[in-house]
N, CA, C and O of each residue as an XYZ file, in Angstrom:
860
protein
N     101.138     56.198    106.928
C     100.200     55.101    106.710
C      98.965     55.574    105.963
O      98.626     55.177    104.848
N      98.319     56.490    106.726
C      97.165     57.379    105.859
C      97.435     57.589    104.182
O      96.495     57.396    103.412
N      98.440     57.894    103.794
C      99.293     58.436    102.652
C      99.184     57.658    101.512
O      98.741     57.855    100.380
N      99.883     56.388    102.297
C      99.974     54.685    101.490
C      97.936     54.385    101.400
O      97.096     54.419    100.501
N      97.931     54.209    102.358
C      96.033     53.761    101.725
C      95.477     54.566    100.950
O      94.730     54.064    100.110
N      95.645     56.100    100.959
C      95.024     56.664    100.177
C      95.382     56.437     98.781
O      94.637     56.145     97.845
N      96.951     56.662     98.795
C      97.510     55.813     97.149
C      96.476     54.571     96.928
O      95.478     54.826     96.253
N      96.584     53.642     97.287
C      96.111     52.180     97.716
C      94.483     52.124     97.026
O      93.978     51.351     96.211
N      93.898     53.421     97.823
C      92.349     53.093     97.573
C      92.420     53.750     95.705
O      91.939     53.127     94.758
N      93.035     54.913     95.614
C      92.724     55.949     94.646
C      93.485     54.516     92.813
O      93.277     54.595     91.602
N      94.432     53.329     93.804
C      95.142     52.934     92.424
C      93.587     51.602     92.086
O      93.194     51.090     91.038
N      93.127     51.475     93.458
C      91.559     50.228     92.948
C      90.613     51.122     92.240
O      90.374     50.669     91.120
N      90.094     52.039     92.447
C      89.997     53.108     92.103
C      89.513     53.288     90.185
O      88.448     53.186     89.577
N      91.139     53.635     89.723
C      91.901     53.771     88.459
C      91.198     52.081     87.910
O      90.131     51.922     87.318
N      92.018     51.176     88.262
C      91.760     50.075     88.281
C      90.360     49.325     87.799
O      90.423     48.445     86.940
N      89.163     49.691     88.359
C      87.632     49.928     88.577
C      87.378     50.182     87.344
O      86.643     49.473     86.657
N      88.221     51.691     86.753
C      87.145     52.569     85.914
C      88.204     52.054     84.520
O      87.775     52.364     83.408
N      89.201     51.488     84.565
C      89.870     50.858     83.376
C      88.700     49.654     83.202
O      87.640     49.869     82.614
N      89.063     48.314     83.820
C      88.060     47.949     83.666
C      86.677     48.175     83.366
O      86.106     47.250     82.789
N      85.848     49.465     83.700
C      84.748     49.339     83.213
C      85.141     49.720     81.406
O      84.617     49.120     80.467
N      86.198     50.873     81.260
C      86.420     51.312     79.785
C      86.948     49.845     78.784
O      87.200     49.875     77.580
N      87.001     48.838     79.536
C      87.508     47.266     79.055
C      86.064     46.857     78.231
O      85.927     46.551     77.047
N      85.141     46.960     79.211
C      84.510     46.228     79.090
C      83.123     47.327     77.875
O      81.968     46.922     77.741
N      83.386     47.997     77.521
C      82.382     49.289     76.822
C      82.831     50.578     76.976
O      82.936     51.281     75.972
N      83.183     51.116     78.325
C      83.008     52.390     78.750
C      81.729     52.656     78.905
O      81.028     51.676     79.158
N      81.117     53.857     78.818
C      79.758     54.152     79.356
C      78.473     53.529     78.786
O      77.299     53.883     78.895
N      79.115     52.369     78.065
C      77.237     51.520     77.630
C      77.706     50.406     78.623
O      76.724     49.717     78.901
N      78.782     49.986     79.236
C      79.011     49.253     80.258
C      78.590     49.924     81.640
O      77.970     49.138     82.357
N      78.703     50.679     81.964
C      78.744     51.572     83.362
C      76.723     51.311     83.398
O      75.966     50.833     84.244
N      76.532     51.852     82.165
C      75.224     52.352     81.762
C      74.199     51.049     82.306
O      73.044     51.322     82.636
N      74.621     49.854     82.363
C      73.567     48.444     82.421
C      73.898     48.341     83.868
O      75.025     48.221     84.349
N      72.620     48.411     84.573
C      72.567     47.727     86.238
C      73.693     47.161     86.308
O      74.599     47.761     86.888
N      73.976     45.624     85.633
C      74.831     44.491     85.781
C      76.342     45.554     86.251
O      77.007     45.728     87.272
N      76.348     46.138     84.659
C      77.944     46.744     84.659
C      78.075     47.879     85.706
O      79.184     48.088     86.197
N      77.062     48.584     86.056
C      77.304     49.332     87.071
C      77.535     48.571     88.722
O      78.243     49.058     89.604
N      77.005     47.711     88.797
C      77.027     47.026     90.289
C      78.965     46.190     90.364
O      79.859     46.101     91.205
N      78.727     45.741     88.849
C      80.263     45.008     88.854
C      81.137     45.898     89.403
O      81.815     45.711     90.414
N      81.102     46.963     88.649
C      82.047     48.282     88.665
C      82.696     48.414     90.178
O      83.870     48.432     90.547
N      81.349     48.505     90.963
C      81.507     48.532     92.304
C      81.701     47.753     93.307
O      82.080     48.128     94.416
N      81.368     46.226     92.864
C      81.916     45.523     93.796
C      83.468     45.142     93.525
O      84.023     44.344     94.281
N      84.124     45.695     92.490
C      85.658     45.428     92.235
C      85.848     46.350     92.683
O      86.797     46.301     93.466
N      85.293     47.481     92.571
C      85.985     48.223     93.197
C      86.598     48.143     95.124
O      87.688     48.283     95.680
N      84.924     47.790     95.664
C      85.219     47.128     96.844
C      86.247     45.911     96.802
O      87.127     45.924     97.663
N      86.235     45.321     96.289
C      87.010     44.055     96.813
C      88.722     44.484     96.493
O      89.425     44.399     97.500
N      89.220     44.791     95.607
C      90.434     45.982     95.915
C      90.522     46.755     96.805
O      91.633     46.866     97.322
N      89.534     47.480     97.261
C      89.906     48.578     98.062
C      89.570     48.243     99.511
O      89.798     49.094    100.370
N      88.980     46.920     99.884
C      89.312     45.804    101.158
C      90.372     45.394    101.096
O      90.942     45.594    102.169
N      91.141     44.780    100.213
C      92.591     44.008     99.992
C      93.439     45.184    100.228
O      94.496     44.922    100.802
N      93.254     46.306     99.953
C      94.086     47.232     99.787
C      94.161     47.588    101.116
O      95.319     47.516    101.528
N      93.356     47.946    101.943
C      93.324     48.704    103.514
C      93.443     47.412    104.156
O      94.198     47.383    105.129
N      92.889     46.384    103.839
C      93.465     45.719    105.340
C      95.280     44.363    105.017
O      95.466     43.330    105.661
N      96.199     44.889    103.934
C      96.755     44.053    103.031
C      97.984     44.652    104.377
O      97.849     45.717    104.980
N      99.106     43.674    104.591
C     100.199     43.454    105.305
C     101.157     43.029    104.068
O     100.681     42.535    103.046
N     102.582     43.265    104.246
C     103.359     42.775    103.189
C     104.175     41.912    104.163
O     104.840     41.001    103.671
N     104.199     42.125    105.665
C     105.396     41.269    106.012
C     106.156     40.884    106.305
O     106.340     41.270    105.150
N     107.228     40.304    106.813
C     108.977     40.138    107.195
C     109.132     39.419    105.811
O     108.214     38.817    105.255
N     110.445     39.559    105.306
C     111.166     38.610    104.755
C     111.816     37.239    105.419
O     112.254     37.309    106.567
N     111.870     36.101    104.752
C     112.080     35.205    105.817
C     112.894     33.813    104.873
O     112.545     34.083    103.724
N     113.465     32.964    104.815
C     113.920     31.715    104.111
C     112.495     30.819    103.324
O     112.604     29.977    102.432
N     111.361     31.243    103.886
C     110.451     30.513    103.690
C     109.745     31.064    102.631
O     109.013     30.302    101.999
N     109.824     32.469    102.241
C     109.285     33.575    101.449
C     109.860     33.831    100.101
O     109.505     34.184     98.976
N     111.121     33.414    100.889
C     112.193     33.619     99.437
C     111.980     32.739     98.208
O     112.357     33.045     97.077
N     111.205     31.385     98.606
C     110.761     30.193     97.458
C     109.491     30.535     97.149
O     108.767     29.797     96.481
N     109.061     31.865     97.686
C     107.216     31.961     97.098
C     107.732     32.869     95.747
O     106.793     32.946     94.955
N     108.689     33.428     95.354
C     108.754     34.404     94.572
C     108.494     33.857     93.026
O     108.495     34.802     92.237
N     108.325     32.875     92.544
C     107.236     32.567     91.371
C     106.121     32.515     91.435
O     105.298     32.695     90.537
N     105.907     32.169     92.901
C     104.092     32.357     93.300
C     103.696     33.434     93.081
O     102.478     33.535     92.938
N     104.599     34.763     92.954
C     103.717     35.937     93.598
C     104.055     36.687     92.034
O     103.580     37.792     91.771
N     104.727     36.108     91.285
C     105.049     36.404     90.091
C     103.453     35.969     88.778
O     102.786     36.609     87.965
N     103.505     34.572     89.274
C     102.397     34.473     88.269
C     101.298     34.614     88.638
O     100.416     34.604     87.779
N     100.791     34.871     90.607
C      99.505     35.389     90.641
C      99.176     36.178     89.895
O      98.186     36.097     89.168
N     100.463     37.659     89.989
C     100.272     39.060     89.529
C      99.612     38.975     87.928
O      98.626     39.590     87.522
N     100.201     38.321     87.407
C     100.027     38.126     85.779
C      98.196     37.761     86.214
O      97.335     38.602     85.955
N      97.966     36.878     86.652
C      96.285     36.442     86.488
C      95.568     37.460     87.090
O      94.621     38.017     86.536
N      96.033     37.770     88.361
C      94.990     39.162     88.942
C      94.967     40.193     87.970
O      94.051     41.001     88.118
N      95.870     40.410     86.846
C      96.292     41.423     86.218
C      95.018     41.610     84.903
O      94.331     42.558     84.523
N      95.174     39.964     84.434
C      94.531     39.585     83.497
C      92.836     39.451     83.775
O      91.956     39.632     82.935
N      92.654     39.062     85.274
C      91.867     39.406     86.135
C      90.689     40.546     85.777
O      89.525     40.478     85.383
N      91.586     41.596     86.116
C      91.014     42.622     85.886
C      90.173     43.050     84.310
O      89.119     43.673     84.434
N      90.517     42.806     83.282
C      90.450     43.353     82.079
C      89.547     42.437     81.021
O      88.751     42.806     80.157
N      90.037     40.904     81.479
C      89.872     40.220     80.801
C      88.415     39.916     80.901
O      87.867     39.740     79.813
N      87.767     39.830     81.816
C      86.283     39.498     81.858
C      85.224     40.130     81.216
O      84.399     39.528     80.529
N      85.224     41.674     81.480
C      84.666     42.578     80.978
C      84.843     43.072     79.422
O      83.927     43.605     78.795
N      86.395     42.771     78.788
C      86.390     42.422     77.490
C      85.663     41.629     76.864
O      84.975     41.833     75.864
N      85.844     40.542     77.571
C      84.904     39.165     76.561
C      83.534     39.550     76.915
O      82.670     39.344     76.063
N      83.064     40.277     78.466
C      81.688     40.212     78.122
C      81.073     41.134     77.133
O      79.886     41.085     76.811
N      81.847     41.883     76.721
C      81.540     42.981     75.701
C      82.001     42.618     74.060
O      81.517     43.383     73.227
N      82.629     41.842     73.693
C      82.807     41.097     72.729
C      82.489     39.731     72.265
O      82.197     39.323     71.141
N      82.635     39.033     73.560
C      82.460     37.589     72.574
C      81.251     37.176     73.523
O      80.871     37.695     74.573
N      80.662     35.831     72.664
C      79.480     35.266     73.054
C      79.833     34.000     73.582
O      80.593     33.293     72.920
N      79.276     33.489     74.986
C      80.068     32.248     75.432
C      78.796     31.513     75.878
O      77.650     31.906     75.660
N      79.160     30.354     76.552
C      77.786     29.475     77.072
C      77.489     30.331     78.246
O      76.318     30.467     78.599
N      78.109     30.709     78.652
C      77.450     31.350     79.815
C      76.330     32.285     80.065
O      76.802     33.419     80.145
N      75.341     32.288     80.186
C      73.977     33.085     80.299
C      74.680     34.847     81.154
O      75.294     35.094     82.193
N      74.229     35.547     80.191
C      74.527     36.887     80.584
C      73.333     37.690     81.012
O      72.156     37.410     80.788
N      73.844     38.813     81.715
C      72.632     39.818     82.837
C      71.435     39.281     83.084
O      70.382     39.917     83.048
N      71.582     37.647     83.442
C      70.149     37.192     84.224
C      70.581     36.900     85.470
O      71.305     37.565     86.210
N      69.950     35.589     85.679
C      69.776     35.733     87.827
C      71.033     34.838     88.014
O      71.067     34.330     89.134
N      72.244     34.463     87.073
C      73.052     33.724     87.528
C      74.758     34.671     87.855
O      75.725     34.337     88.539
N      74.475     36.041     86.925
C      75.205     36.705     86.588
C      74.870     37.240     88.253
O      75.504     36.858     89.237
N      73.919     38.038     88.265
C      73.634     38.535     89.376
C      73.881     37.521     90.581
O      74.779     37.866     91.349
N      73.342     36.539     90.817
C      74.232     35.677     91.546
C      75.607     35.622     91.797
O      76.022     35.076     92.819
N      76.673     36.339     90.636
C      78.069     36.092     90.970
C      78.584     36.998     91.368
O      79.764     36.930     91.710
N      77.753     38.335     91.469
C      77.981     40.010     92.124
C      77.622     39.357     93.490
O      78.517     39.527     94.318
N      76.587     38.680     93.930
C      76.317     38.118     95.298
C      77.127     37.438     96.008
O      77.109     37.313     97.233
N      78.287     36.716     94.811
C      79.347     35.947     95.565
C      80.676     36.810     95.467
O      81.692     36.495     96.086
N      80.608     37.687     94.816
C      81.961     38.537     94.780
C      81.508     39.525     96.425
O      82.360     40.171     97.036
N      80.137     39.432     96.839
C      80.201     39.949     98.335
C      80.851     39.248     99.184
O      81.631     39.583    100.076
N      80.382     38.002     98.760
C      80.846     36.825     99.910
C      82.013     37.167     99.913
O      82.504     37.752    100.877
N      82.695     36.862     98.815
C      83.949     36.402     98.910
C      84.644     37.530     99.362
O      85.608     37.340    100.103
N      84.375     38.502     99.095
C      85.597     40.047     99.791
C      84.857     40.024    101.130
O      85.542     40.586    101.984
N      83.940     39.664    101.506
C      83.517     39.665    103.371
C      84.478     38.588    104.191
O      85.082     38.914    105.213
N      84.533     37.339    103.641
C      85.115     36.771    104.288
C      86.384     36.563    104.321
O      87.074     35.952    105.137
N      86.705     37.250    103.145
C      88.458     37.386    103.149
C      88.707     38.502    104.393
O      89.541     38.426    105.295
N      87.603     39.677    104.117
C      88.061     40.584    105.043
C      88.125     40.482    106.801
O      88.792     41.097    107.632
N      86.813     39.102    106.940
C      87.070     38.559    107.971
C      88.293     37.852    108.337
O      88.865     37.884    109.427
N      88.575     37.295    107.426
C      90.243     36.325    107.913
C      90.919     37.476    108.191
O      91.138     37.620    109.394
N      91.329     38.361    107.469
C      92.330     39.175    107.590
C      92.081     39.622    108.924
O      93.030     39.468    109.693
N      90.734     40.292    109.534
C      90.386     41.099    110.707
C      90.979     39.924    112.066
O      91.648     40.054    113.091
N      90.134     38.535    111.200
C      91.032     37.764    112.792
C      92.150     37.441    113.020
O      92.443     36.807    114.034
N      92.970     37.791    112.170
C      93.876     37.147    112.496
C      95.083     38.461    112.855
O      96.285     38.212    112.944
N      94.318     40.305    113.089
C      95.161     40.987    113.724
C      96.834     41.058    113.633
O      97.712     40.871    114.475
N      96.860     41.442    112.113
C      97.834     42.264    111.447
C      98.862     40.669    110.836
O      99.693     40.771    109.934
N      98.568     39.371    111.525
C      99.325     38.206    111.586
C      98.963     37.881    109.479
O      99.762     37.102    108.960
N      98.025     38.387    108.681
C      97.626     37.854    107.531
C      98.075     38.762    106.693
O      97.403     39.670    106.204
N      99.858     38.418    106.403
C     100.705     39.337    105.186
C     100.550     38.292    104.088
O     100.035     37.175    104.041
N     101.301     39.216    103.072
C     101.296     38.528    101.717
C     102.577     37.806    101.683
O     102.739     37.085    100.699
N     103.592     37.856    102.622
C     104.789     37.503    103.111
C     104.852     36.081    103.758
O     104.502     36.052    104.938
N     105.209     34.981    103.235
C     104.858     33.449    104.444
C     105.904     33.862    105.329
O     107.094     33.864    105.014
N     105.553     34.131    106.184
C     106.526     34.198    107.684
C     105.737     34.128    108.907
O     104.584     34.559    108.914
N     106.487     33.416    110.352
C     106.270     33.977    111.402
C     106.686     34.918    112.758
O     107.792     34.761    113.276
N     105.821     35.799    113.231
C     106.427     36.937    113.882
C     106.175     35.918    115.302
O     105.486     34.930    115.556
N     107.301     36.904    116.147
C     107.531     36.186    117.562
C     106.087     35.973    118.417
O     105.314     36.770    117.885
N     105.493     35.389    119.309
C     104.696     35.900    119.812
C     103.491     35.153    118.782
O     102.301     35.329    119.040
N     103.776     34.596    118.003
C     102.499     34.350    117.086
C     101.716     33.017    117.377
O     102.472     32.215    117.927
N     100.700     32.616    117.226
C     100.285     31.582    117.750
C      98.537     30.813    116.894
O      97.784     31.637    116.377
N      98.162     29.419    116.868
C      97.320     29.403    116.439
C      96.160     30.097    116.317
O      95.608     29.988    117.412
N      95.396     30.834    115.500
C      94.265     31.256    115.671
C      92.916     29.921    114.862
O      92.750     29.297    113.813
N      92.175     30.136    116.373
C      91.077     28.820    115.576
C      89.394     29.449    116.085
O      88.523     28.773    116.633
N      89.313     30.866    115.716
C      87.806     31.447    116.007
C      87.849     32.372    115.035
O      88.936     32.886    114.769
N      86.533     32.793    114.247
C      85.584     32.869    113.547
C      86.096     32.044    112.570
O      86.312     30.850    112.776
N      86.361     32.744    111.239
C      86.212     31.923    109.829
C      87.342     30.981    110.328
O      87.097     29.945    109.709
N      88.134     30.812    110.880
C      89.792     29.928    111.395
C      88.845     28.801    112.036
O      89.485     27.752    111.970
N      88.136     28.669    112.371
C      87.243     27.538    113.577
C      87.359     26.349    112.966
O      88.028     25.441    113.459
N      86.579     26.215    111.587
C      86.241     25.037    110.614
C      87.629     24.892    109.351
O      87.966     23.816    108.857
N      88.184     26.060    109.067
C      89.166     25.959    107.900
C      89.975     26.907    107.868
O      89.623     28.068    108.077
N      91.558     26.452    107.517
C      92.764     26.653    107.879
C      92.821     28.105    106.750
O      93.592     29.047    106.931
N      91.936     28.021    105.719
C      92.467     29.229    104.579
C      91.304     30.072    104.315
O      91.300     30.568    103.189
N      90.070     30.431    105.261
C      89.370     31.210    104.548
C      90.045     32.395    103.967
O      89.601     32.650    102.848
N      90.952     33.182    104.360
C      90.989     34.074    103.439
C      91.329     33.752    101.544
O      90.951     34.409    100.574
N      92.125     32.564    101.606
C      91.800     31.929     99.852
C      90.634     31.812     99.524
O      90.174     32.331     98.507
N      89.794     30.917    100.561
C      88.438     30.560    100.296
C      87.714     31.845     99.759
O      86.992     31.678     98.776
N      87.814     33.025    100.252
C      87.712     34.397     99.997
C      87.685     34.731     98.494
O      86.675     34.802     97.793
N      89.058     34.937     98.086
C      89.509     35.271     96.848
C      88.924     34.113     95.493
O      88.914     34.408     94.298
N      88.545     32.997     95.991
C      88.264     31.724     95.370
C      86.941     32.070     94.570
O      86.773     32.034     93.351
N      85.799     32.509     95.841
C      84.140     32.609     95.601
C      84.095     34.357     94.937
O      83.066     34.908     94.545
N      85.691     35.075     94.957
C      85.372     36.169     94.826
C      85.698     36.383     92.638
O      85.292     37.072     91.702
N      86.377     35.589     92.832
C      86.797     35.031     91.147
C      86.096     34.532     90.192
O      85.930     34.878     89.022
N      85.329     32.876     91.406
C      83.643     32.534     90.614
C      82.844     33.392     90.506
O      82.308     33.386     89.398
N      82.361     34.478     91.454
C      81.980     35.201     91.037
C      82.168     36.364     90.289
O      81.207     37.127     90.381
N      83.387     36.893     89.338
C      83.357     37.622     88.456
C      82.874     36.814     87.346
O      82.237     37.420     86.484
N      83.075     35.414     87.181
C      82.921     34.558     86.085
C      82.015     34.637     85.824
O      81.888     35.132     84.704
N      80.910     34.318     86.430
C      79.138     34.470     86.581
C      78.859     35.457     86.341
O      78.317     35.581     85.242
N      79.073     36.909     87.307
C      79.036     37.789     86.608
C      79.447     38.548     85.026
O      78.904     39.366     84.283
N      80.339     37.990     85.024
C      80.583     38.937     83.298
C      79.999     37.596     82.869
O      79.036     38.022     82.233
N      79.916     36.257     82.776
C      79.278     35.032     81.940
C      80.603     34.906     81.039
O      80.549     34.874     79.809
N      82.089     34.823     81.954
C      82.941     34.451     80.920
C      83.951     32.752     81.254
O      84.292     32.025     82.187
N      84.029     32.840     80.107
C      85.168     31.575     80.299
C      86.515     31.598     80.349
O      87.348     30.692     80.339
N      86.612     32.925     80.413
C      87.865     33.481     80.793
C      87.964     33.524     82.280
O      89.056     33.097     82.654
N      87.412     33.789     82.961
C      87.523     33.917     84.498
C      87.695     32.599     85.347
O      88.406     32.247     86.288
N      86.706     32.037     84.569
C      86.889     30.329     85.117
C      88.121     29.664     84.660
O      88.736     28.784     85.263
N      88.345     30.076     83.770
C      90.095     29.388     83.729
C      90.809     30.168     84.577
O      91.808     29.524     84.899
N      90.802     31.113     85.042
C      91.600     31.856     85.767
C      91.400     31.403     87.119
O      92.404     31.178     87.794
N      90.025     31.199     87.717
C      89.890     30.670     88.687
C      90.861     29.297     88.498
O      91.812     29.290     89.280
N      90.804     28.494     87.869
C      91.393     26.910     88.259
C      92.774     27.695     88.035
O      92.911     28.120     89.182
N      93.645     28.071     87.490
C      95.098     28.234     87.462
C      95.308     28.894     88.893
O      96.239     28.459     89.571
N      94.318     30.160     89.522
C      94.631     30.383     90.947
C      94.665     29.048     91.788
O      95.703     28.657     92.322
N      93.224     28.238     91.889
C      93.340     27.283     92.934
C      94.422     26.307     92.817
O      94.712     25.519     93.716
N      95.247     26.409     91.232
C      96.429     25.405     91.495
C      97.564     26.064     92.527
O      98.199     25.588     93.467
N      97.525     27.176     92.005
C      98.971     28.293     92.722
C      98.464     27.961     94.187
O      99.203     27.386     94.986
N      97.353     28.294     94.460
C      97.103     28.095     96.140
C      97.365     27.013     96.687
O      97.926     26.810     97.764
N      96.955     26.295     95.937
C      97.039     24.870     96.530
C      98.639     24.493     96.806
O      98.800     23.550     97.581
N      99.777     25.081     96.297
C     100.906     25.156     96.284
C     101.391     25.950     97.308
O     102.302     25.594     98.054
N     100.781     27.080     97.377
C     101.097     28.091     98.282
C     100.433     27.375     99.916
O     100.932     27.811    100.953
N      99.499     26.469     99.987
C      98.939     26.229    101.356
C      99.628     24.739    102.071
O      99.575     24.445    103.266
N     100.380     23.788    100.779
C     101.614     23.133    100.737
C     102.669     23.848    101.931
O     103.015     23.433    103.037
N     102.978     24.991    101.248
C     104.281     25.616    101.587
C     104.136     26.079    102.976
O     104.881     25.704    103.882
N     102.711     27.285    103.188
C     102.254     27.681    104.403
C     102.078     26.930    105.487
O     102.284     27.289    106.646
N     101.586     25.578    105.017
C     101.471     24.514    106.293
C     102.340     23.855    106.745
O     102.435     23.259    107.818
N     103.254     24.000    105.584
C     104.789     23.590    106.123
C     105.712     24.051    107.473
O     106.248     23.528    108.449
N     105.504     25.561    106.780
C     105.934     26.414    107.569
C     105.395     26.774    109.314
O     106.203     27.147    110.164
N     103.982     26.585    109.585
C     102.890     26.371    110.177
C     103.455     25.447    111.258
O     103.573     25.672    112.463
N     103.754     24.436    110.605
C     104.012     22.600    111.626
C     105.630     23.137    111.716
O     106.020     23.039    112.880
N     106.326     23.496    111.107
C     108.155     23.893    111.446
C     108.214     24.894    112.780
O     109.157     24.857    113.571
N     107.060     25.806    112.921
C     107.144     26.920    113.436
C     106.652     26.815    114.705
O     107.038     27.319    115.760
N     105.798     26.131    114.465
C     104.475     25.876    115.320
C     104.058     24.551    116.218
O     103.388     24.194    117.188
N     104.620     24.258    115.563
C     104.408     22.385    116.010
C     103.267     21.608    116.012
O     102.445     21.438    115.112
N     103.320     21.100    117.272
C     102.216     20.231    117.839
C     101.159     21.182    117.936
O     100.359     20.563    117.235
N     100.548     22.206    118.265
C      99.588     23.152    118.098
C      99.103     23.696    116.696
O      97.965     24.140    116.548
N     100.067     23.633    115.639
C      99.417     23.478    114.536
C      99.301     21.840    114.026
O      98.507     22.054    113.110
N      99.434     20.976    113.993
C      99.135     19.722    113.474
C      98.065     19.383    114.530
O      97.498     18.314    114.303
N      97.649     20.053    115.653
C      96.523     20.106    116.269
C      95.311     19.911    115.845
O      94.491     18.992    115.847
N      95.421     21.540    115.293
C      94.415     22.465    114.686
C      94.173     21.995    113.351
O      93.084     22.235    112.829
N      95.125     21.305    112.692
C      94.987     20.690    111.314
C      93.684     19.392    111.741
O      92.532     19.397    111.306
N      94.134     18.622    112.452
C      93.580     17.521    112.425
C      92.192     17.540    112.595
O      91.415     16.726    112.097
N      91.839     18.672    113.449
C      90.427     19.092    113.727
C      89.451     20.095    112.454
O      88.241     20.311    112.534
N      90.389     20.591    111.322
C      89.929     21.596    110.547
C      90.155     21.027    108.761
O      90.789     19.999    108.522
N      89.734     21.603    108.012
C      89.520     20.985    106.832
C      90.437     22.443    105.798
O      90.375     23.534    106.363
N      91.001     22.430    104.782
C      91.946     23.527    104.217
C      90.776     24.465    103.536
O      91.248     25.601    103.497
N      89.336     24.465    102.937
C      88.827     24.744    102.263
C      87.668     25.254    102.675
O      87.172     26.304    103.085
N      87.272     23.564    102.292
C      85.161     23.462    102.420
C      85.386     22.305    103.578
O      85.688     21.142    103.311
N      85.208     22.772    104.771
C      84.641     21.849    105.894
C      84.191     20.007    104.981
O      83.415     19.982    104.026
N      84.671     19.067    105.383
C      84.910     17.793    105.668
C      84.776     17.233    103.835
O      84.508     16.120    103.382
N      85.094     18.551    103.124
C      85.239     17.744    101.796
C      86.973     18.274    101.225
O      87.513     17.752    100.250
N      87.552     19.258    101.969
C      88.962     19.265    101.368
C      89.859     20.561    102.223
O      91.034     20.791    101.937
């Protein structure tokens, strides 16, 4: 296990310092902005990475396999694409002022509270839709008010690369994720009410998928 995370941390890592060579190399590293980015991707990989589950295989998993096909392509594009354009092209977006910096503030949020979902929900939050025996609603901390903070997570952690690099590349990337999710939380809640029953259509009725009493 030690072995695998260390791979894990050392490939966000690699990952980090490509991206920064995306985006300049060392006149990127060199600007506050690009140095803080550097590091909060780096964190937010290397949270996904240590606390990430892959899973059982299951009938229910077997229909996510375009999901997990074209995330990869956007996280991929993810990575590279922001820091390119902020180093090449000029967009509406206001660069290294207080809005940019604002989106390093939400790329905290967003890897804290993913890392919270993951922590509550005690090994139960794979990348795998399945359920293990023994499994059961969880509805305390980020689970209390909404069924997906850990998306909600990855969501504010995306707006905020956008803000940060000031691209319009990221924000399209953001809306093509929230479509895939929105597909993927279709499928999960499916699975959820099949598995689960009356204790999850419970917990639904009382909780909101997102943002508390708007979605």
């Amino acid at each position: 296990m030690g072995e695998h995370l260390l791979a894990r941390l050392l490939a966000s890592g690699t990952v980090s310092l490509l991206a920064a060579l995306a985006g300049g190399g060392l006149s990127f590293i060199g600007r506050p902005l690009g140095a803080a980015y550097v590091i909060m991707l780096f964190l937010w990989m290397a949270t996904v990475s240590a606390t990430r589950s892959t899973g059982e295989e299951s009938s229910y998993d077997r229909r996510q396999r375009p999901f997990y096909a074209m995330l990869s392509v956007i996280f991929l594009l993810l990575f590279f694409l922001p820091p390119w354009e902020y180093a090449h092209l000029e967009g509406p977006i206001p660069r290294d002022g207080l809005l940019a910096w604002a989106g390093l503030g939400l790329m905290a949020v967003g890897t804290s509270l993913r890392t919270a979902a993951t922590i509550e929900l005690r090994g139960f939050y794979t990348a795998r839709l399945s359920v293990r025996a023994g499994q059961s609603v969880v509805t305390t901390g980020p689970y209390r008010n909404i069924r997906h903070p850990g998306y909600l997570g990855e969501l504010l952690t995306i707006l905020g690369i956008s803000l940060a690099m000031g691209c319009l590349s990221g924000l399209l990337l953001l809306l093509a994720t929230l479509i895939l999710l929105i597909k993927r939380m279709d499928a999960e809640e499916e699975m959820m009410i099949s598995e689960l029953g009356r204790e999850y259509l419970d917990y639904m009725g009382g909780t909101s998928r997102l943002v508390p009493r708007l979605y």
